[in-house]
C-alpha positions in Angstrom: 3.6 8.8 -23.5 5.6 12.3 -23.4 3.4 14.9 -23.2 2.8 17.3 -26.6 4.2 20.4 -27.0 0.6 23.2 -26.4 0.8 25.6 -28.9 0.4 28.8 -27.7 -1.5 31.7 -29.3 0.1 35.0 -29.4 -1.6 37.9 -27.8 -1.1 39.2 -23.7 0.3 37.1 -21.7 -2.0 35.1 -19.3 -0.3 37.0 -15.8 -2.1 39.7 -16.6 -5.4 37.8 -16.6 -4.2 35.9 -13.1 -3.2 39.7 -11.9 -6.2 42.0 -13.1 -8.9 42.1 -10.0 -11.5 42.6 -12.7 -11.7 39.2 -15.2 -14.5 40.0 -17.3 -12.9 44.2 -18.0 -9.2 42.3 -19.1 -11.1 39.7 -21.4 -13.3 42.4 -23.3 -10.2 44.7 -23.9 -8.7 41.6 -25.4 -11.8 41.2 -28.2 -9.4 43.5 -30.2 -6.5 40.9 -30.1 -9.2 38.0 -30.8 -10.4 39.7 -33.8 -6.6 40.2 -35.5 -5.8 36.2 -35.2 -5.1 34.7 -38.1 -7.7 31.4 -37.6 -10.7 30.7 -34.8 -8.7 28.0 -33.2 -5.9 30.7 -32.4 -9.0 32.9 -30.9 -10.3 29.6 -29.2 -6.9 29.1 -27.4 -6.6 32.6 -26.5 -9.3 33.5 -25.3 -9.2 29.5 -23.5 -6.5 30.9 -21.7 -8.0 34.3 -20.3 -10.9 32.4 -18.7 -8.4 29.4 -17.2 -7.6 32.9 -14.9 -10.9 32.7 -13.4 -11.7 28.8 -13.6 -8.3 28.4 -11.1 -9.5 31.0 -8.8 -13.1 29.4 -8.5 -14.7 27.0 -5.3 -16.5 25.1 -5.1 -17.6 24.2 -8.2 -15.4 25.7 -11.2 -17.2 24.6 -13.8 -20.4 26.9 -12.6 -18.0 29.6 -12.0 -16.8 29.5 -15.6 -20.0 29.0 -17.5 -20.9 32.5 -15.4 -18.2 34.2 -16.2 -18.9 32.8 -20.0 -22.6 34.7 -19.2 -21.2 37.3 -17.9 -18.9 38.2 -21.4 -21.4 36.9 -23.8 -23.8 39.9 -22.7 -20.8 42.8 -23.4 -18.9 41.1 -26.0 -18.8 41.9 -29.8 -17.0 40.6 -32.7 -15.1 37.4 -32.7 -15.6 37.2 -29.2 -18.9 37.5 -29.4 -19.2 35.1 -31.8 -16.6 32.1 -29.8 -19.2 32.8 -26.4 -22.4 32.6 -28.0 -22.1 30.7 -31.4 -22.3 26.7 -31.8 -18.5 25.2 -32.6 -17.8 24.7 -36.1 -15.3 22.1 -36.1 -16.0 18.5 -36.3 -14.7 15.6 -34.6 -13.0 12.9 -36.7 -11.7 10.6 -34.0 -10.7 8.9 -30.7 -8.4 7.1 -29.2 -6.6 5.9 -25.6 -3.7 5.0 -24.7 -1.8 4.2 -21.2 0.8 2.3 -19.7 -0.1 -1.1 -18.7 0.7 -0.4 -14.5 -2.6 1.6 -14.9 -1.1 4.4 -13.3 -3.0 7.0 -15.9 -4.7 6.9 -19.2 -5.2 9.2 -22.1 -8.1 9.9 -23.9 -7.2 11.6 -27.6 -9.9 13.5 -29.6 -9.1 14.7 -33.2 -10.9 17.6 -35.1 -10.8 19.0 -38.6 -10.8 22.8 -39.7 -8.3 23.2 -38.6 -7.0 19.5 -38.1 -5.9 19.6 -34.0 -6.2 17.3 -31.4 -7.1 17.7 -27.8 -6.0 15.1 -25.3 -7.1 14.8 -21.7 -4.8 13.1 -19.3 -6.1 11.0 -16.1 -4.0 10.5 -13.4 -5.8 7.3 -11.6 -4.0 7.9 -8.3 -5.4 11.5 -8.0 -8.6 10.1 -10.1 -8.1 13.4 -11.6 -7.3 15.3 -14.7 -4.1 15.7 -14.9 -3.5 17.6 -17.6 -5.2 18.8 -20.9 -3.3 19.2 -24.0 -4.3 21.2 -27.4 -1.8 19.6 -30.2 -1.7 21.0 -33.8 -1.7 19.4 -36.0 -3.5 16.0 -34.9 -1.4 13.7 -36.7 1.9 14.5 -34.2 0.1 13.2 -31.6 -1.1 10.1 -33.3 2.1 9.6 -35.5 3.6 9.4 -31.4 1.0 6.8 -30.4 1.7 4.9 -33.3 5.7 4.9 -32.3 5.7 4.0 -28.6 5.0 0.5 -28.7 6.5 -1.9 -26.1 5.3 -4.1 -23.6 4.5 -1.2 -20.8 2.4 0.7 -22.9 -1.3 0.1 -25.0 -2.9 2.4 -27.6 -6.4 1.4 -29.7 -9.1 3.2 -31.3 -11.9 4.7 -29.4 -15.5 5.4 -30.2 -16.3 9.1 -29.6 -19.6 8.6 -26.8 -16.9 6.5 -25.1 -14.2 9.0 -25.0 -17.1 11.7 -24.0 -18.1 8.8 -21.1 -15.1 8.0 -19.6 -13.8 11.9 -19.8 -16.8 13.4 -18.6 -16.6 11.7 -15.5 -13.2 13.1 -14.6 -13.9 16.2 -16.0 -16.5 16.6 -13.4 -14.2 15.4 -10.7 -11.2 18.0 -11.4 -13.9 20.5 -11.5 -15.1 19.8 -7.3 -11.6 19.0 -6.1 -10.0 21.0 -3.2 -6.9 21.1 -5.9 -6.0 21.0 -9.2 -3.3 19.4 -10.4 -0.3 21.2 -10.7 -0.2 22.0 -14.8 -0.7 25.1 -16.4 -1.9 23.6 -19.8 -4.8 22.0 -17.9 -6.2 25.3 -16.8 -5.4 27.1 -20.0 -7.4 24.5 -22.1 -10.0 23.9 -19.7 -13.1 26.0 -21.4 -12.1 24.8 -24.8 -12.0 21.2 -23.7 -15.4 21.3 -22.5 -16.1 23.1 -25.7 -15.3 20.4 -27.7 -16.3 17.4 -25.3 -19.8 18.8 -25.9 -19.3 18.0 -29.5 -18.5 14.2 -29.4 -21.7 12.0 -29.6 -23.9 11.3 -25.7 -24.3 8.3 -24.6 -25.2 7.2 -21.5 -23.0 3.8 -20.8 -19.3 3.4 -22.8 -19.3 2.3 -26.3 -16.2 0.4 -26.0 -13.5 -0.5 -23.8 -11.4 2.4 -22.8 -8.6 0.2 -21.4 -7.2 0.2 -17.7 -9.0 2.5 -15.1 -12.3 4.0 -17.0 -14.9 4.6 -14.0 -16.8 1.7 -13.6 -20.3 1.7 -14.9 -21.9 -1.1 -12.5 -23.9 -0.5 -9.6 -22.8 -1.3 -6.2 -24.7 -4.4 -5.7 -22.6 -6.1 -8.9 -19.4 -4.2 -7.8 -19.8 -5.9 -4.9 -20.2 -9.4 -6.2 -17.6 -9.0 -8.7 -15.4 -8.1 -5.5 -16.3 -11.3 -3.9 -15.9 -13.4 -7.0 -12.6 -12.0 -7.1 -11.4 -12.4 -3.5 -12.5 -16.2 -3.5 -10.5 -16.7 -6.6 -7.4 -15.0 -5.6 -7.2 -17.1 -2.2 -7.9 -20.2 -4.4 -4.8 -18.7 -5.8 -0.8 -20.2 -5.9 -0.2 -16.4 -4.8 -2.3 -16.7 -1.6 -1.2 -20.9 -0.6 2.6 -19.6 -0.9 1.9 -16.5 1.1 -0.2 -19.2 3.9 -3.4 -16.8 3.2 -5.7 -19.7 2.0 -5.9 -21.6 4.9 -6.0 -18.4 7.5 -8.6 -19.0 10.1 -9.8 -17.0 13.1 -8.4 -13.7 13.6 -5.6 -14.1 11.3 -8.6 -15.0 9.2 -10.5 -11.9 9.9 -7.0 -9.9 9.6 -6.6 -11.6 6.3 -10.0 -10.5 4.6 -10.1 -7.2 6.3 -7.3 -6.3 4.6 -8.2 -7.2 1.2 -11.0 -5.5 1.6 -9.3 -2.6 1.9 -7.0 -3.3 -1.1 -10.9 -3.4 -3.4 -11.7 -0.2 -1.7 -8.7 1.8 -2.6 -8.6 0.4 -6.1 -12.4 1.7 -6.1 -11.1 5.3 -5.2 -9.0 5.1 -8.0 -11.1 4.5 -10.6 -12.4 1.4 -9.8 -10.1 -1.9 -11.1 -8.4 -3.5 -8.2 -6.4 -5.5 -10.4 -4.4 -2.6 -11.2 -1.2 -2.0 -8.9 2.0 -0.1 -9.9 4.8 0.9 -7.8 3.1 4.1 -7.4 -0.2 2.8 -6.7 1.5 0.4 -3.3 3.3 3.6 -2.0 0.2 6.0 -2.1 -2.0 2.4 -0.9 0.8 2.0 2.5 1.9 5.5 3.3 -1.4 7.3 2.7 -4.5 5.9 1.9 -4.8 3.4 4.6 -3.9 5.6 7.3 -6.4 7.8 6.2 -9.4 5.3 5.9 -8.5 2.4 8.0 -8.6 1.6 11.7 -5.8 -1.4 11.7 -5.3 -3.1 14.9 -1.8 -5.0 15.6 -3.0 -8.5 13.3 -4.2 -6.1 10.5 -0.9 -3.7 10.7 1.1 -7.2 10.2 -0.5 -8.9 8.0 -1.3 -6.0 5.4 2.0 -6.3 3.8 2.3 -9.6 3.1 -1.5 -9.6 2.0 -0.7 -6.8 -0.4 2.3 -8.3 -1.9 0.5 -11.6 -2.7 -2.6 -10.0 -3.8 -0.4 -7.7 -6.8 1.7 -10.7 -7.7 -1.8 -12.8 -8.4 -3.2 -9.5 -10.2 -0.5 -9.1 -12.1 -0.2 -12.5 -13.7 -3.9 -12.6 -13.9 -3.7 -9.4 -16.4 -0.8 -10.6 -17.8 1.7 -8.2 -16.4 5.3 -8.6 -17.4 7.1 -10.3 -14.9 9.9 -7.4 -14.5 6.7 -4.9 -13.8 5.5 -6.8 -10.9 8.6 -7.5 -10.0 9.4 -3.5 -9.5 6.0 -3.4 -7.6 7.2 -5.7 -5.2 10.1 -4.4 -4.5 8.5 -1.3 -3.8 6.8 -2.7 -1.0 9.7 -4.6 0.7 10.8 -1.3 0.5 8.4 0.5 2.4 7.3 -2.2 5.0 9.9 -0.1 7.5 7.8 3.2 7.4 4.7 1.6 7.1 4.8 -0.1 10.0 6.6 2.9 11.6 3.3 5.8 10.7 1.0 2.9 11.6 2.6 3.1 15.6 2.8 6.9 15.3 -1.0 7.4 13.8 1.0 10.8 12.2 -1.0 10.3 8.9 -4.3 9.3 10.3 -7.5 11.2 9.5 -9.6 13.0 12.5 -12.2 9.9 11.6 -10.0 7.6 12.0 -8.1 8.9 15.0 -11.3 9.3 16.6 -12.5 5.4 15.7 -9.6 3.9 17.0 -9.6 5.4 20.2 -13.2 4.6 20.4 -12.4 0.9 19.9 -9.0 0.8 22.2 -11.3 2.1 24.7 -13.8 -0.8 24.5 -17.0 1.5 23.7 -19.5 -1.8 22.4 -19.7 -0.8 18.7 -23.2 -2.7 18.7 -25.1 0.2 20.8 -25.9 3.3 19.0 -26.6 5.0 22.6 -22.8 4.1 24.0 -21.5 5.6 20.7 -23.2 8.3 20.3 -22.9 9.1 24.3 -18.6 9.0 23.6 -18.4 10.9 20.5 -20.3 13.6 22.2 -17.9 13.5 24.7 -15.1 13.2 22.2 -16.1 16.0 20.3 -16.9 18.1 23.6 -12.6 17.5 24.6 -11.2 18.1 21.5 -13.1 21.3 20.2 
């Protein structure tokens, strides 16, 4: 789905906020501004906006960072201002929704509120298993009028009950908030305080009232995770996908190669929100020329088999979720397409991690893996060259 137009409040312009070295001073010679604004939801965006200048600034934690600044102005403040820092919101909200595309590649969660009637939508992007954005629409019904239109077979929209949305958004919320980076989009940082704001209206509960569709964190534990993974696995090579691709009947290293590297196609769908069933063109391209460079110690076996095992493994997803066929086709194709310059950074090691640099040259030079004291005795040593 497109994203919504924001609407913008007037007052200052935000580069003054990103360009003043004292935050809190700039916001309280805006209360002025706040208190001419025709309605509180103009205020609310405003004033959303000013402390989005100190939320992109913060590490490690934003969110801290902006609940102190919030502490910070609610002390000095008068007025509207006053009133927006320190008063419970008065709107209510009147519904939820998701939508998405059917790759899985992201999913939006919609909230509506009344008085005024507005929306706010958070955007996850599963690859990043971030937020990728965070929308304010006015009035509510454009965006829901747009869900309503965009129906095909690449795209999915349903109702949402609200401690679901509040669930399933928190969790990436809190995720956007520790990351080294945000997302490149304005909007996000703008509507970040009023987001929370009105996430901390919807209703709590602990565990998802509902589905949320493709790529909602996963609210198992390990231990089922892990049997669900299994489970999966042993059906997929019981599988046409994995007979045609000769992965059923692998034995022996090719054996080991084989289940090593579907392994690592469960572990990267768990980094991304937690459904390995869920592969897009976009999903194989971050999976072959980033991901596994950066986790994964792949010896010559593993390096040629992780292809093939890839391709069967999203063709048997895909007709297991009931992908259309042209979707998995275009995934496919997308890794024929890169098999070249995967194979090429797996014999340069460009793209691997320290961890994983250091790991494979601990195995290529026979260190026994099984004695703590021989480990430990050649990373010291590792360490000791390379610092």
């Amino acid at each position: 789905m497109p994203r919504p137009a924001r609407r913008r409040s007037s007052g200052p312009s935000p580069a003054a906020g990103r360009a003043s070295p004292d935050l809190p001073e700039l916001i309280l010679a805006t209360a002025g501004d706040l208190d001419r604004l025709p309605t509180s939801l103009d205020a609310e965006l405003l004033l959303s906006t000013l402390l989005g200048s100190g939320y992109r600034r913060a590490r490690p934690d934003r969110a801290a960072a902006l609940d102190e600044l919030v502490g910070t102005l609610a002390e000095r403040a008068a007025g509207r201002l006053r009133t927006l820092l320190t008063e419970p919101d008065t709107v209510a909200p009147t519904g939820g929704y998701a939508y998405g595309d059917r790759y899985g590649d992201q999913t939006g969660y919609v909230v509506t509120f009344s008085e005024p009637e507005h929306a706010v939508v958070f955007v996850v992007d599963h690859t990043l298993g971030l937020l990728r954005d965070i929308v304010t629409v006015v009035p509510a019904a454009s965006v829901l009028d747009r869900l309503r239109a965009e129906t095909d077979e690449m795209t999915w929209s349903a109702p949402m009950e609200l401690a679901a949305v509040r669930v399933a958004v928190a969790a990436y919320l809190r995720a956007t908030d520790l990351a080294d980076e945000l997302p490149d989009s304005e909007a996000l940082v703008d509507n970040r305080w009023l987001a929370g704001r009105r996430l901390a209206l919807l209703p709590d509960a602990r565990e998802p009232a509902g589905p949320a569709g493709p790529g909602e964190p996963a609210g198992a534990d390990g231990q089922e995770r892990a049997a669900d993974h299994a489970e999966l696995t042993a059906e997929f090579l019981a599988g046409p996908e994995a007979r045609l691709a000769g992965l059923a009947r692998a034995s022996g290293t090719q054996g080991e190669a084989v289940g090593y590297v579907l392994g690592l196609c469960v572990d990267f769908a768990g980094s991304r929100g937690g459904d390995p069933l869920r592969w897009s063109p976009r999903a194989v391209e971050a999976f072959l020329l980033d991901w596994v460079h950066e986790r994964a110690v792949l010896d010559a076996q593993d390096a040629a088999a992780l292809p093939d095992v890839l391709a069967a493994w999203v063709a048997w997803a895909g007709r297991r979720v009931g992908l259309p066929e042209p979707a998995v086709a275009a995934t496919l194709d997308r890794i024929d397409a890169l098999r070249g310059e995967f194979a090429r950074l797996v014999g340069t090691g460009e793209r691997q991690s320290p961890a994983v640099r250091a790991t494979a040259q601990l195995v290529a030079e026979g260190v026994d893996l099984a004695d703590p004291a021989a480990v430990e005795e050649w990373l010291a040593a590792y360490n000791d060259a390379n610092h």
